[in-house]
N, C-alpha and C positions, 0 to 999 in steps of 0.2 A: 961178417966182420963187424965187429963193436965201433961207434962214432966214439971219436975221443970229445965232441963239445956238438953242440947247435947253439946256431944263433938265429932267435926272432927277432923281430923291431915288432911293436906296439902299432896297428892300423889305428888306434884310437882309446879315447879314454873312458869308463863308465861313471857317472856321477848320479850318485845317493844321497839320501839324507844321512848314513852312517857313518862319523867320522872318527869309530873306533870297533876292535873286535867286540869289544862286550856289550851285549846286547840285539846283535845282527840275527833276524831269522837263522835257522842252520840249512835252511831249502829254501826252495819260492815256494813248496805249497803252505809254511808257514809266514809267508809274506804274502799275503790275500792284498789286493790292494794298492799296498806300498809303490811308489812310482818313482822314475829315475830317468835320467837321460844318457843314451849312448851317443859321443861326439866323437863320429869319425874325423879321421883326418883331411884335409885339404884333397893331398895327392889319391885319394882313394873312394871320394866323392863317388865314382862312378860306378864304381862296385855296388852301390845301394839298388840301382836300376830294376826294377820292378820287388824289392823287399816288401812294398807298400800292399803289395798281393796275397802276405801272408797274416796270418793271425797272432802264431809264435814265433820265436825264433831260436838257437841254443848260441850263447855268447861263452865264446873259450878264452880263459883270462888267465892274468897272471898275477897267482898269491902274494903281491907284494909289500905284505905285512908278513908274511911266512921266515920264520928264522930256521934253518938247519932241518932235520928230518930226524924223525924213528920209526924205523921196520914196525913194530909193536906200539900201539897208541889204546888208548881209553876212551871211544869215543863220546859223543855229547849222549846217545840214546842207549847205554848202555855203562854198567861199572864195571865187564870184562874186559880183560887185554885183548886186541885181534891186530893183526897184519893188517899193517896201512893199507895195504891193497882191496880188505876187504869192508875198507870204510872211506869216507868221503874228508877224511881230515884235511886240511887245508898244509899240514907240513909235510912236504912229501919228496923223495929224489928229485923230483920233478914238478914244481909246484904252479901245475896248470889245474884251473877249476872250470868248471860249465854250471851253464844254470838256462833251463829254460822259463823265457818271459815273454810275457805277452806283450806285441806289439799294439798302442794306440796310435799312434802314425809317423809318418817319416818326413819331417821338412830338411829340406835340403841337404844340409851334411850330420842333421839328428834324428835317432831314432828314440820317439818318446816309449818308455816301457811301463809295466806292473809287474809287480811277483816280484820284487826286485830283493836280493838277498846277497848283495855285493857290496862290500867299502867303496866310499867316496874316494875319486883317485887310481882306480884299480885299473891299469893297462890291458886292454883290450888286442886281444891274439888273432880273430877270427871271429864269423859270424856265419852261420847256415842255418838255413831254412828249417823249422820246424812239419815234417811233411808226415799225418798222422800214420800213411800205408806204409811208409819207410821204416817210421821212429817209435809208433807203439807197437809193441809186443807184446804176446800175453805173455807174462811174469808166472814161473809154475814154482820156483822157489824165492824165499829172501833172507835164507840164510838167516847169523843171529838177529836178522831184523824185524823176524818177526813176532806178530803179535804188539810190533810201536809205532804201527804205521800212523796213530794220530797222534803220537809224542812232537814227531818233527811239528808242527803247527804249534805247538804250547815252549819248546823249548827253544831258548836262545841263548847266542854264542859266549861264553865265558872267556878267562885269561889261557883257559889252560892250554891252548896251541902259541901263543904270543912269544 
């Protein structure tokens, strides 16, 4: 059976130095560096309870700079059309992003990050643990991606999702 609606609430907010699309790493591995703070919420403080144990983490957010969606988008590392689903576009049915960053440490209701390739402002959905036995896979294809694996580092985010 198909949901007719979800609703999330925001456990917190991410803040960047970004405080526009243009110009935004399109990954963290194109944000070497770049730092930021995750400010959980009050009510949710406790949820952080041993985060301080890991190195990364994956933050699941909410594109909310994102207007409307299309099936068919032009990504940043490429000038063919592909199926939103087989890119990381930020307008999407459903406009939730991740991004793994590196945690430098966690005071009380913040978690200081790197890698950071998220708008200042951006409503924060979720947070889990980056666990390398879990979370890395060996990758056997990447699709149209390959061959730009060192694009994402050099290119950054334009109007044309905005």
């Amino acid at each position: 059976m198909r949901e007719k609606e979800l609703i999330y609430k925001p456990i917190g907010i991410i803040h960047s130095q970004f405080t526009s699309v243009v110009g935004v790493p399109i990954q963290p591995s194109g944000a070497e560096g770049i730092g930021g703070v995750v400010e959980v919420f009050d009510e949710f403080y406790d949820g952080l309870k041993s985060l301080d144990g890991f190195s990364h983490i994956i933050l699941i957010y909410h594109f909310h700079l994102a207007n409307g969606f299309q099936l068919e988008v032009i990504p940043f590392l490429d000038k063919k059309s592909h199926g939103v689903f087989a890119t990381r576009a930020p307008n999407r049915p459903n406009s939730i992003g991740m991004s793994v960053v590196k945690v430098k440490k966690v005071e009380q209701n913040r978690i200081y990050i790197e890698n950071v390739d998220i708008i200042d402002g951006t409503p924060l959905l979720d947070i889990k643990p980056y666990a390398s036995f879990f979370d890395n896979v060996v990758n056997e294809k990447n699709g149209w991606l390959s061959g730009n694996e060192t694009l994402s580092k050099k290119i950054k985010s334009d109007e044309r999702f905005k």
